[in-house]
PDB file of N, CA, C and O in Angstrom:
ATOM      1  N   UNK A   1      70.340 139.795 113.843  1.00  0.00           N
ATOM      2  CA  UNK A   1      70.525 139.598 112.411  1.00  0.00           C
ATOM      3  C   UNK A   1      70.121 140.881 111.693  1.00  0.00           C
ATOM      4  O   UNK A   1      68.933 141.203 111.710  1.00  0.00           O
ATOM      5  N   UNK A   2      70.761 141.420 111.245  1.00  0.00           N
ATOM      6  CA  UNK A   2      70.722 142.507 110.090  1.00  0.00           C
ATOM      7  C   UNK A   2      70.295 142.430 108.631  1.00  0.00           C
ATOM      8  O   UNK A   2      71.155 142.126 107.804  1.00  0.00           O
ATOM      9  N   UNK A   3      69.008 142.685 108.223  1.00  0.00           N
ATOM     10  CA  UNK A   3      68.528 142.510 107.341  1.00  0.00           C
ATOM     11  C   UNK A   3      69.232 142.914 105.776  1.00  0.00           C
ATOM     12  O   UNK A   3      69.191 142.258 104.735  1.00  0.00           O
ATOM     13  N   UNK A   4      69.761 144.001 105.999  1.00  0.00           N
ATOM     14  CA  UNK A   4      70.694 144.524 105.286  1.00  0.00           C
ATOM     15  C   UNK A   4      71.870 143.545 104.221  1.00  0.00           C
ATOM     16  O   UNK A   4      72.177 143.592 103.030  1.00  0.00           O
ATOM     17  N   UNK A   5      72.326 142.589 105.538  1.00  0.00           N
ATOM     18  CA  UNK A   5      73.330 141.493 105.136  1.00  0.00           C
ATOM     19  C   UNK A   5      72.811 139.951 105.089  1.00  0.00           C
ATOM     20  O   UNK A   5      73.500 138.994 105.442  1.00  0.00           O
ATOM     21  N   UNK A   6      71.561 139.875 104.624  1.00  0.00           N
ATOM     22  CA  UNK A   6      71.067 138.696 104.217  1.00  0.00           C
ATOM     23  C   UNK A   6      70.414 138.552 103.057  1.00  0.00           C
ATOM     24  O   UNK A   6      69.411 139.099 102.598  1.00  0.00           O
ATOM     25  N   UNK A   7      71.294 137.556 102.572  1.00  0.00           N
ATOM     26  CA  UNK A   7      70.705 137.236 100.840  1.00  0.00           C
ATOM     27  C   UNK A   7      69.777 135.789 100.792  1.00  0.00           C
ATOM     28  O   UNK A   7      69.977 134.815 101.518  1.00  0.00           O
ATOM     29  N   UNK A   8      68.834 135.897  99.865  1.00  0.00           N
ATOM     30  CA  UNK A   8      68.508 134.645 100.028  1.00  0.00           C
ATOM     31  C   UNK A   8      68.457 133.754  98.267  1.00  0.00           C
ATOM     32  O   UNK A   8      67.647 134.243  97.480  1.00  0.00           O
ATOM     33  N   UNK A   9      68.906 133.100  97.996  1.00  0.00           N
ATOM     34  CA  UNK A   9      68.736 132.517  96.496  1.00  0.00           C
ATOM     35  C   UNK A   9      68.335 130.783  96.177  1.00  0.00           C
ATOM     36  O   UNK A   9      68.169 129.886  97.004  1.00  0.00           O
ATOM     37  N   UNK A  10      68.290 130.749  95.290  1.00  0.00           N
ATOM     38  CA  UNK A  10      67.469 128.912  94.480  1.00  0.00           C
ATOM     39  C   UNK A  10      68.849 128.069  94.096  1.00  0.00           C
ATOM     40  O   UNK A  10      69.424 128.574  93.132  1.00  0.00           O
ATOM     41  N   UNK A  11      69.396 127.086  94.552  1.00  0.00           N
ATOM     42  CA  UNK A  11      70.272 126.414  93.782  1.00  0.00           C
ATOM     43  C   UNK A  11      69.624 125.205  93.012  1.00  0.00           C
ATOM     44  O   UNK A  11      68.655 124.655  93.536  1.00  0.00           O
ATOM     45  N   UNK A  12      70.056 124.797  91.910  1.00  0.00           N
ATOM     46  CA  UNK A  12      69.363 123.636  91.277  1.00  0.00           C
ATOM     47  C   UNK A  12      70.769 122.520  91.423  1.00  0.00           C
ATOM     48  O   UNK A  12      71.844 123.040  91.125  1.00  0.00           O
ATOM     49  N   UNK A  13      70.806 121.219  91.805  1.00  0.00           N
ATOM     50  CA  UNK A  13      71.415 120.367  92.512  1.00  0.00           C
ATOM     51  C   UNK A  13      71.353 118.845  91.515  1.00  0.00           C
ATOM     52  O   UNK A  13      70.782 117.915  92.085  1.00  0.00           O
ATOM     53  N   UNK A  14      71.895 118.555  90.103  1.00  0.00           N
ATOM     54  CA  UNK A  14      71.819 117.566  89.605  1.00  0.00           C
ATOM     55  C   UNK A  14      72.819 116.733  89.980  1.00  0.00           C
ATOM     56  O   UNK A  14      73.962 116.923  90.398  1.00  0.00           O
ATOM     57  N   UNK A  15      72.022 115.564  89.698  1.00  0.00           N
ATOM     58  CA  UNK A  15      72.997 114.433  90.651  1.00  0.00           C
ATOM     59  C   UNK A  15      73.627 113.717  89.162  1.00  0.00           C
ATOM     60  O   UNK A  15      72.742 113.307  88.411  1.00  0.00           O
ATOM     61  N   UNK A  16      74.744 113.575  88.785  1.00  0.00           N
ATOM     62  CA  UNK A  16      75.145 112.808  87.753  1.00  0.00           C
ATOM     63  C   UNK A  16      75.749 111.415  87.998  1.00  0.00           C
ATOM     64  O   UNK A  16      76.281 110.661  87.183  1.00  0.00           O
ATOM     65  N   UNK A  17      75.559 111.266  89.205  1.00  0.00           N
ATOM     66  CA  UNK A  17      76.042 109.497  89.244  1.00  0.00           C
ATOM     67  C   UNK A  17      75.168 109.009  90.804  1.00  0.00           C
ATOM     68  O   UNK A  17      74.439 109.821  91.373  1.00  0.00           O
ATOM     69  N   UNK A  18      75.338 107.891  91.228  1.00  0.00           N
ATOM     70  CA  UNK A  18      74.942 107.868  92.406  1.00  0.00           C
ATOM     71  C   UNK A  18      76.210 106.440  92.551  1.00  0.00           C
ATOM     72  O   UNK A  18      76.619 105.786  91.592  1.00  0.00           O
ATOM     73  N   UNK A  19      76.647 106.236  94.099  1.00  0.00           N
ATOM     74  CA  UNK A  19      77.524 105.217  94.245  1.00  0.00           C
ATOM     75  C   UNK A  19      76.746 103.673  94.379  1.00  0.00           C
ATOM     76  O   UNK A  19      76.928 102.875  95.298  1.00  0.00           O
ATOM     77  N   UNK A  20      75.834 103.492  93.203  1.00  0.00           N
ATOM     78  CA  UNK A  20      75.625 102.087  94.018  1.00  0.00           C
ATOM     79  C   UNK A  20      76.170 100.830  93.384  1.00  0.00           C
ATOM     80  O   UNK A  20      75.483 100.031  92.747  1.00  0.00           O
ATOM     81  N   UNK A  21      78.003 100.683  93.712  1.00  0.00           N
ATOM     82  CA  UNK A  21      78.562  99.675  93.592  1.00  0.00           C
ATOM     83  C   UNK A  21      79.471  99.850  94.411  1.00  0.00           C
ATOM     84  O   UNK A  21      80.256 100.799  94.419  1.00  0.00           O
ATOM     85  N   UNK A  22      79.430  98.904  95.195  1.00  0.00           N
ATOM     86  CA  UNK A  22      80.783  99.019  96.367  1.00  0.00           C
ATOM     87  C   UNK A  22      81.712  98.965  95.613  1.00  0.00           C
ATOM     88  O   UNK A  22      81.581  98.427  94.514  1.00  0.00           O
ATOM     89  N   UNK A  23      82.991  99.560  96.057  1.00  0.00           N
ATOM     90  CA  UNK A  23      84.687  99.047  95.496  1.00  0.00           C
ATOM     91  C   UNK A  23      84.518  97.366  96.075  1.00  0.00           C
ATOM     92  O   UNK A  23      83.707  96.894  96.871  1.00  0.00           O
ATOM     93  N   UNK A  24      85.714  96.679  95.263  1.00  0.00           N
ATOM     94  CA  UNK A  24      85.490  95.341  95.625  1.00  0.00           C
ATOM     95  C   UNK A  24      87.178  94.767  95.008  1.00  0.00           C
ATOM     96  O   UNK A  24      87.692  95.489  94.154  1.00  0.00           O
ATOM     97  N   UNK A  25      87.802  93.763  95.370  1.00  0.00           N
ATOM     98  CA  UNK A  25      88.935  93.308  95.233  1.00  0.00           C
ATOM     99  C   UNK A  25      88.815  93.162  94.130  1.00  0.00           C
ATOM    100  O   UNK A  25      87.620  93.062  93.854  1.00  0.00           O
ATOM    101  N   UNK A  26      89.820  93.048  92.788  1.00  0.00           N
ATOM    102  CA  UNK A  26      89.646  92.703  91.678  1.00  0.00           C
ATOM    103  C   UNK A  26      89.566  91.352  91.167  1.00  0.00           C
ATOM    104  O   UNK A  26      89.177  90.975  90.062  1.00  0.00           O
ATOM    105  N   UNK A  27      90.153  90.443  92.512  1.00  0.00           N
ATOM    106  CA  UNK A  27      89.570  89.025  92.501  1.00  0.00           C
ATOM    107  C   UNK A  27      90.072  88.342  93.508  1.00  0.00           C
ATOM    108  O   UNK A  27      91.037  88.857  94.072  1.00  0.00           O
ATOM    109  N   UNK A  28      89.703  87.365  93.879  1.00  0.00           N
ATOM    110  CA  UNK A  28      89.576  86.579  94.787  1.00  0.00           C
ATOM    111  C   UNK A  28      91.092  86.166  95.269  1.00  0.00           C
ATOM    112  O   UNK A  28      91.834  85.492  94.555  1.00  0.00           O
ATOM    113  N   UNK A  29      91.421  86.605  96.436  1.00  0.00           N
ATOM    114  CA  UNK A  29      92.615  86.381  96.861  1.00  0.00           C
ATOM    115  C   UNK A  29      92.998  85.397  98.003  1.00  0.00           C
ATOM    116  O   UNK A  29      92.208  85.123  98.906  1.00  0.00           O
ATOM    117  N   UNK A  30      94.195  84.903  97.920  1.00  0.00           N
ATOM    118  CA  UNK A  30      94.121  83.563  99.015  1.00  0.00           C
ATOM    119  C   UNK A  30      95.715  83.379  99.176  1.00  0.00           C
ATOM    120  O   UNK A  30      96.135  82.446  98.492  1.00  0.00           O
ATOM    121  N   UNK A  31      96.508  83.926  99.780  1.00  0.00           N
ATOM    122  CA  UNK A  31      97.762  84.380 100.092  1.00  0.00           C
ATOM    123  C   UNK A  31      98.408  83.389 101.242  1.00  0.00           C
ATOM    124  O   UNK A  31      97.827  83.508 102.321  1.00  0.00           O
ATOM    125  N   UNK A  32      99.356  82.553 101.235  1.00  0.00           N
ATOM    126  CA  UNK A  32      99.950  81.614 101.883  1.00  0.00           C
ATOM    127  C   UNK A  32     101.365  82.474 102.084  1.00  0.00           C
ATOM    128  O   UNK A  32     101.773  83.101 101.106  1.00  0.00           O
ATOM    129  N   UNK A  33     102.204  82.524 103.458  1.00  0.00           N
ATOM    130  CA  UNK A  33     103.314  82.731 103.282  1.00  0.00           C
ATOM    131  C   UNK A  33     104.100  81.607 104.156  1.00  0.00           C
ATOM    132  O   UNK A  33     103.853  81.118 105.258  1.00  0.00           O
ATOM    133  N   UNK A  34     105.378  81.350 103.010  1.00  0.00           N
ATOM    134  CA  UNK A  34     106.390  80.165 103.229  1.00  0.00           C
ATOM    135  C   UNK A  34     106.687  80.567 105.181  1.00  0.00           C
ATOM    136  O   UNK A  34     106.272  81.487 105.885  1.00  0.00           O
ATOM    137  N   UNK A  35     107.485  79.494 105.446  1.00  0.00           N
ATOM    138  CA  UNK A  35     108.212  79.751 106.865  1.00  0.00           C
ATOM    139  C   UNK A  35     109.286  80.316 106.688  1.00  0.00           C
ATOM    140  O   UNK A  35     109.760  80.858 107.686  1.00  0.00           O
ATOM    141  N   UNK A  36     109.975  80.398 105.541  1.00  0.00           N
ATOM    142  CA  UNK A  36     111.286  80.567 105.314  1.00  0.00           C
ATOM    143  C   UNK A  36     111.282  82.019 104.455  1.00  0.00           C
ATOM    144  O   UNK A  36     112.190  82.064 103.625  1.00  0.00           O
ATOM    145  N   UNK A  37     110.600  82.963 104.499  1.00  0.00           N
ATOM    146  CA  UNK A  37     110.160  84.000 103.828  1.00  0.00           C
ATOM    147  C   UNK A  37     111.422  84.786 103.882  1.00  0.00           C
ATOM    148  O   UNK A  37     112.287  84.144 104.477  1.00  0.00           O
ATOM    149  N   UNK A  38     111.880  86.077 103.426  1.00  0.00           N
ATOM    150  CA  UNK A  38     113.316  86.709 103.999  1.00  0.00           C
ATOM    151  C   UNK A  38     112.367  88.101 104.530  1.00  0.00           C
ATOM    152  O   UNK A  38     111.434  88.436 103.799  1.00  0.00           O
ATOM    153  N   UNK A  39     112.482  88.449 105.093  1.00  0.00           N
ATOM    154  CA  UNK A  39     112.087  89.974 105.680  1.00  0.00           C
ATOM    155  C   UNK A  39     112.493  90.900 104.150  1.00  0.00           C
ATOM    156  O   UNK A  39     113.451  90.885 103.377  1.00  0.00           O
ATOM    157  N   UNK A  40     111.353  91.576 104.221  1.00  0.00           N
ATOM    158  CA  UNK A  40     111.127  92.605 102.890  1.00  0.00           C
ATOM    159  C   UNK A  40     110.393  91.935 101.529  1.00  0.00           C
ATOM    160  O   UNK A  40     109.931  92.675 100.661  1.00  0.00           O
ATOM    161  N   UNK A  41     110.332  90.553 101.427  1.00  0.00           N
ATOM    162  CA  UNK A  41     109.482  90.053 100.636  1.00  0.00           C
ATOM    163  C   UNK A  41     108.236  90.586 100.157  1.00  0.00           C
ATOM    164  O   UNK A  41     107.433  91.148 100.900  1.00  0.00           O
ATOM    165  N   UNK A  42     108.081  90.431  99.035  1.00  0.00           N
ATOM    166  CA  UNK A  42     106.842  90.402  98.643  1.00  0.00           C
ATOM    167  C   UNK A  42     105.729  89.403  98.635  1.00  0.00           C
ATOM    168  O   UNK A  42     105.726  88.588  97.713  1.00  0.00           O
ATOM    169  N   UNK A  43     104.445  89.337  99.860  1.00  0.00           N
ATOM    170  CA  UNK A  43     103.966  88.553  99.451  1.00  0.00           C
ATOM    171  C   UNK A  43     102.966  88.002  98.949  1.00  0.00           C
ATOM    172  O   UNK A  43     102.651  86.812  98.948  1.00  0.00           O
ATOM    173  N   UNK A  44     102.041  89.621  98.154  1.00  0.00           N
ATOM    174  CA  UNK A  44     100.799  89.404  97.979  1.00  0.00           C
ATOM    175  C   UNK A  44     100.689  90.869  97.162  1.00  0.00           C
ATOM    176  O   UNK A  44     101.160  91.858  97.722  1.00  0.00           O
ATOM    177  N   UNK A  45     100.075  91.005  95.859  1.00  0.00           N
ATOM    178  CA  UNK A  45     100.249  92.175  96.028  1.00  0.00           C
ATOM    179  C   UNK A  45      97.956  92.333  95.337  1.00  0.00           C
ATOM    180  O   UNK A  45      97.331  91.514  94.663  1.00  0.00           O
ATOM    181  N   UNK A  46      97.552  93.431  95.818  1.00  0.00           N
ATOM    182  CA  UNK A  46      96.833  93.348  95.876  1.00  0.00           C
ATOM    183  C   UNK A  46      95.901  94.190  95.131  1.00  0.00           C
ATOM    184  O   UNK A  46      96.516  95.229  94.891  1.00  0.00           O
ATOM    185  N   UNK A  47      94.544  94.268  94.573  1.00  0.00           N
ATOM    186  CA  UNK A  47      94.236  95.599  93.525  1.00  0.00           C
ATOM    187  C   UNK A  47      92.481  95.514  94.017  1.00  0.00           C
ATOM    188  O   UNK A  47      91.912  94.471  94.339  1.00  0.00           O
ATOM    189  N   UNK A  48      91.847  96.894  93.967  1.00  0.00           N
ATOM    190  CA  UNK A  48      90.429  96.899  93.767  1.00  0.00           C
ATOM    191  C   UNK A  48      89.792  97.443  92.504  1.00  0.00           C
ATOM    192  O   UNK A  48      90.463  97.346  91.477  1.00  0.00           O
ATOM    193  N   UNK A  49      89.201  97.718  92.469  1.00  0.00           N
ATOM    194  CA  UNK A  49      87.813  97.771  91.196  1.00  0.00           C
ATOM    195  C   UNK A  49      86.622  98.265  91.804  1.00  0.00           C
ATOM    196  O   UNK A  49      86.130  97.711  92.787  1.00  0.00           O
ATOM    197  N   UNK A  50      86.013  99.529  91.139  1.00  0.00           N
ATOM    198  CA  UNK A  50      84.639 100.175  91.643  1.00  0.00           C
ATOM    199  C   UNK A  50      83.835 100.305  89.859  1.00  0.00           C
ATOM    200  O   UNK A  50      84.264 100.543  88.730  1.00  0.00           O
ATOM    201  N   UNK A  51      82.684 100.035  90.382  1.00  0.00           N
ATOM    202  CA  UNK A  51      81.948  99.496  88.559  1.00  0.00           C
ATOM    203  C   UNK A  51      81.019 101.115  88.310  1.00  0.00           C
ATOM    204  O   UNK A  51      80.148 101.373  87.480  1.00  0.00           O
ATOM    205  N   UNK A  52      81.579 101.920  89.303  1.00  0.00           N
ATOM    206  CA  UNK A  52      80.549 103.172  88.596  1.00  0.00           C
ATOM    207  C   UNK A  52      81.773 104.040  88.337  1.00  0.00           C
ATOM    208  O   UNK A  52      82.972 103.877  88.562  1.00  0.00           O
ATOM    209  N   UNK A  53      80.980 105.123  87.728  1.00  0.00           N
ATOM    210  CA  UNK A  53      81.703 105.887  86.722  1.00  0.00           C
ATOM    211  C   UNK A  53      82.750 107.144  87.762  1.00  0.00           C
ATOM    212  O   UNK A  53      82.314 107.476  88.864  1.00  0.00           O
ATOM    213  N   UNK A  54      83.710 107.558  87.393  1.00  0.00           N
ATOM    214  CA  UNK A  54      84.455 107.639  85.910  1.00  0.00           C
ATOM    215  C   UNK A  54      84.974 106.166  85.869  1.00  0.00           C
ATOM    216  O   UNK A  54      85.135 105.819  87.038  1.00  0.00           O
ATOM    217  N   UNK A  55      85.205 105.454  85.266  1.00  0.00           N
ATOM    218  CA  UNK A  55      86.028 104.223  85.013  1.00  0.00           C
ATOM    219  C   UNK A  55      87.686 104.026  85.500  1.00  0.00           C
ATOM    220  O   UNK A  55      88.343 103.091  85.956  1.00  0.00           O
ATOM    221  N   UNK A  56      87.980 105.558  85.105  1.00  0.00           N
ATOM    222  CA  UNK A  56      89.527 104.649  85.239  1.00  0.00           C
ATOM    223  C   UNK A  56      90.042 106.504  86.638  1.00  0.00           C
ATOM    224  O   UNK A  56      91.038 107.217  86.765  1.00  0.00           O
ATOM    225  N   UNK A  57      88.599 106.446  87.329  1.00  0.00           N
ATOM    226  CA  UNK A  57      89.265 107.835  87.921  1.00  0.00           C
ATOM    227  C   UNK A  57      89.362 107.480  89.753  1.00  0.00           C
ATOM    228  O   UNK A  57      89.577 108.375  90.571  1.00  0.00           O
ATOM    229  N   UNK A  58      89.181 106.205  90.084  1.00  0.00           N
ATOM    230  CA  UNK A  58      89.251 106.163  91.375  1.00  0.00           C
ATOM    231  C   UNK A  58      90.544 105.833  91.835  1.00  0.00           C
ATOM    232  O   UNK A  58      91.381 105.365  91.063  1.00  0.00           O
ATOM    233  N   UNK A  59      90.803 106.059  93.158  1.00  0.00           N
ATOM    234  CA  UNK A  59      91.965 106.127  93.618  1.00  0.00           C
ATOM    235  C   UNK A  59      91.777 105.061  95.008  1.00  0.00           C
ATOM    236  O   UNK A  59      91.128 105.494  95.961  1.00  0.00           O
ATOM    237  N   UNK A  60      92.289 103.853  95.067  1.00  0.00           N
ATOM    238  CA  UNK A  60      92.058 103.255  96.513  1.00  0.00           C
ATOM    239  C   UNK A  60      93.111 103.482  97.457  1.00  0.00           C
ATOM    240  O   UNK A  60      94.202 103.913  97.084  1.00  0.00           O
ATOM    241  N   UNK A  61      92.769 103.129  99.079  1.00  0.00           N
ATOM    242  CA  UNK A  61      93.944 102.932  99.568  1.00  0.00           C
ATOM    243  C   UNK A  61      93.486 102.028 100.384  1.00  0.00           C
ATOM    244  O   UNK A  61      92.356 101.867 100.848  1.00  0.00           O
ATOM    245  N   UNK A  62      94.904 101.183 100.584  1.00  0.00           N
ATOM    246  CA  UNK A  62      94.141 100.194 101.806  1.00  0.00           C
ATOM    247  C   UNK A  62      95.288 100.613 102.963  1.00  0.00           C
ATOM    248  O   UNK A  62      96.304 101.305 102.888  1.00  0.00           O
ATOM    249  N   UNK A  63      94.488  99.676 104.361  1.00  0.00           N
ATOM    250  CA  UNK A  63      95.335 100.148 105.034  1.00  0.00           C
ATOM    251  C   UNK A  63      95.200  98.518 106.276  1.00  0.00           C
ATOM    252  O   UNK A  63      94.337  97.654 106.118  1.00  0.00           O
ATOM    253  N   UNK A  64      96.339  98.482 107.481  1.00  0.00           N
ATOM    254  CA  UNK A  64      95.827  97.191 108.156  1.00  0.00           C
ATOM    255  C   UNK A  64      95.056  97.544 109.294  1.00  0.00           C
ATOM    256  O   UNK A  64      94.900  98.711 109.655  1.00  0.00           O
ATOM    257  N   UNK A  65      94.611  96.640 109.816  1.00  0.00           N
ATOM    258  CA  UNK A  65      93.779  97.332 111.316  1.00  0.00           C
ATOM    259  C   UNK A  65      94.914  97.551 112.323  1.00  0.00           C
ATOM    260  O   UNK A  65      96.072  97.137 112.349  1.00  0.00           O
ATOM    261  N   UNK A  66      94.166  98.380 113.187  1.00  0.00           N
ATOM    262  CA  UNK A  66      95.442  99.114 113.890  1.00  0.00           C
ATOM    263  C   UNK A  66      96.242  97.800 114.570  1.00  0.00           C
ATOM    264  O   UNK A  66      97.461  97.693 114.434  1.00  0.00           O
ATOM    265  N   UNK A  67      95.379  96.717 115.383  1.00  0.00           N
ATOM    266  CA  UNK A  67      96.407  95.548 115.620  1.00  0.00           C
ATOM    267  C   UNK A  67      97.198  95.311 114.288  1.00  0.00           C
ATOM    268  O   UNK A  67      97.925  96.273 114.041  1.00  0.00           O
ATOM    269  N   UNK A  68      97.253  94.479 113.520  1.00  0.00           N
ATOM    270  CA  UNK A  68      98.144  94.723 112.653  1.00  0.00           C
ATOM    271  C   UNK A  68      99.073  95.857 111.830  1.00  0.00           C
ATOM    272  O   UNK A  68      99.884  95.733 110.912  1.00  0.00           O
ATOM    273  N   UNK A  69      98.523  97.165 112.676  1.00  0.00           N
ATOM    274  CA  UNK A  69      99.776  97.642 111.981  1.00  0.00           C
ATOM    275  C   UNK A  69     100.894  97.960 113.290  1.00  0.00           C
ATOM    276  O   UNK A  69     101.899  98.656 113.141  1.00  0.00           O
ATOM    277  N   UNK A  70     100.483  97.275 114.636  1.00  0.00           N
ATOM    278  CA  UNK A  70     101.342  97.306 115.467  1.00  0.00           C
ATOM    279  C   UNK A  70     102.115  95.987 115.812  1.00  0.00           C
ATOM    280  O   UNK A  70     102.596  95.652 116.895  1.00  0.00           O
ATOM    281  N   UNK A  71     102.111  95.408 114.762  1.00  0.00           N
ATOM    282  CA  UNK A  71     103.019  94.479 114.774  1.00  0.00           C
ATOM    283  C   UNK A  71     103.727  94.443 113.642  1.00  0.00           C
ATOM    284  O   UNK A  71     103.057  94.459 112.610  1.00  0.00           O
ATOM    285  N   UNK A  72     104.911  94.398 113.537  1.00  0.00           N
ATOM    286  CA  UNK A  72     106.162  95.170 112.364  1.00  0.00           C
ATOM    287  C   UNK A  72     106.409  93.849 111.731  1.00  0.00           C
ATOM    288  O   UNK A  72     107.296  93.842 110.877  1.00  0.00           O
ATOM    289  N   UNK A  73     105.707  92.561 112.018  1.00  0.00           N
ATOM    290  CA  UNK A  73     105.875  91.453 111.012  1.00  0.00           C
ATOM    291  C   UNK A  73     105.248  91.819 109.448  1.00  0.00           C
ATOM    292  O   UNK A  73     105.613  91.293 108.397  1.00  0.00           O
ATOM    293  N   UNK A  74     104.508  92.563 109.566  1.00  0.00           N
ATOM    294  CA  UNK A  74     103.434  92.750 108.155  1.00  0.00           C
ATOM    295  C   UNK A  74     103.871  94.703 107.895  1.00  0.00           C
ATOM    296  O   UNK A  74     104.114  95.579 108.725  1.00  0.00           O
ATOM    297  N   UNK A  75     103.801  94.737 106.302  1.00  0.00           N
ATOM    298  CA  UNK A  75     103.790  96.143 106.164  1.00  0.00           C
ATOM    299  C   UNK A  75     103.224  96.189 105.144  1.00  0.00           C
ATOM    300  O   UNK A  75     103.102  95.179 104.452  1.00  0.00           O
ATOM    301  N   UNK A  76     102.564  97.780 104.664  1.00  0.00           N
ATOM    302  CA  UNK A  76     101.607  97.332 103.405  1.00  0.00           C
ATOM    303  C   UNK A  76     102.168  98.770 102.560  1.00  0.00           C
ATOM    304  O   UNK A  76     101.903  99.854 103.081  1.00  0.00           O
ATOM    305  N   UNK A  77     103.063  98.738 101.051  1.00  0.00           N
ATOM    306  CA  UNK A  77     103.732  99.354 100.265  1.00  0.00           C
ATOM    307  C   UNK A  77     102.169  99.982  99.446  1.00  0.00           C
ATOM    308  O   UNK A  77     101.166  99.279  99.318  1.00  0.00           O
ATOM    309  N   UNK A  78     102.264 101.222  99.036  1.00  0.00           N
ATOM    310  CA  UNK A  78     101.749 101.532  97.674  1.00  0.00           C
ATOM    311  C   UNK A  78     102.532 101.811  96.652  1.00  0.00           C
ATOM    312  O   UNK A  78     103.458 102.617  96.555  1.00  0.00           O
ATOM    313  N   UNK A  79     101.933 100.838  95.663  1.00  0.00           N
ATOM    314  CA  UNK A  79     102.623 101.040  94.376  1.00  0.00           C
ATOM    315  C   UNK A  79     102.445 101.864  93.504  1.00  0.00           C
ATOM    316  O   UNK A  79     103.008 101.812  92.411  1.00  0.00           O
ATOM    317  N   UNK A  80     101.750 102.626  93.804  1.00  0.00           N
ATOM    318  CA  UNK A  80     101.291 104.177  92.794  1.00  0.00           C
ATOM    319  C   UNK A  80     100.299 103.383  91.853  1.00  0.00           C
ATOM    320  O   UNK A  80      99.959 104.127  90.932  1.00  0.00           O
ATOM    321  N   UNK A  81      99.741 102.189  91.763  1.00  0.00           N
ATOM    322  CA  UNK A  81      99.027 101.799  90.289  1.00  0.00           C
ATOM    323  C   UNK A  81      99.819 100.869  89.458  1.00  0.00           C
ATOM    324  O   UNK A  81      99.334 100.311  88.474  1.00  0.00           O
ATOM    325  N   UNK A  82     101.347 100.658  89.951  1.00  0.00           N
ATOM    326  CA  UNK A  82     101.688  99.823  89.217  1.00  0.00           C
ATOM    327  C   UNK A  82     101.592  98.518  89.272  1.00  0.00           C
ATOM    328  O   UNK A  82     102.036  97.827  88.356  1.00  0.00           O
TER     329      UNK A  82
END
């Protein structure tokens, strides 16, 4: 190590939020699908909610577990927020 090329300095480190609210579904969901469904249906569509700040700046994604996403009966669309 070369003394030459070592700096040493102070950072000051404020914390302006901390995460203590899990994301959480925006409500209670309970999704039945008919027998007679058509392939491409819609049949659930789904939203979360996180209660700390910024309010309107989080972005979710969901996704299925890998068994379910290897079975091509189920697929899961993002709607951009709409």
């Amino acid at each position: 190590e070369n003394p030459a090329q070592v700096g040493r300095g102070y950072v000051a480190i404020t914390i302006l939020d901390i995460n203590d609210n899990a994301p959480e579904f925006a409500m209670e969901y309970e999704t039945t699908v008919c027998e007679n469904a058509q392939p491409g249906q819609v049949i659930q569509k789904i939203s979360a909610i996180d209660k700390d700040d910024p309010p309107n700046g989080h972005q979710f994604y969901f996704s299925l577990t890998a068994e379910a996403a290897n079975n091509h009966n189920f697929t899961l669309q993002d709607n951009k927020g709409e």
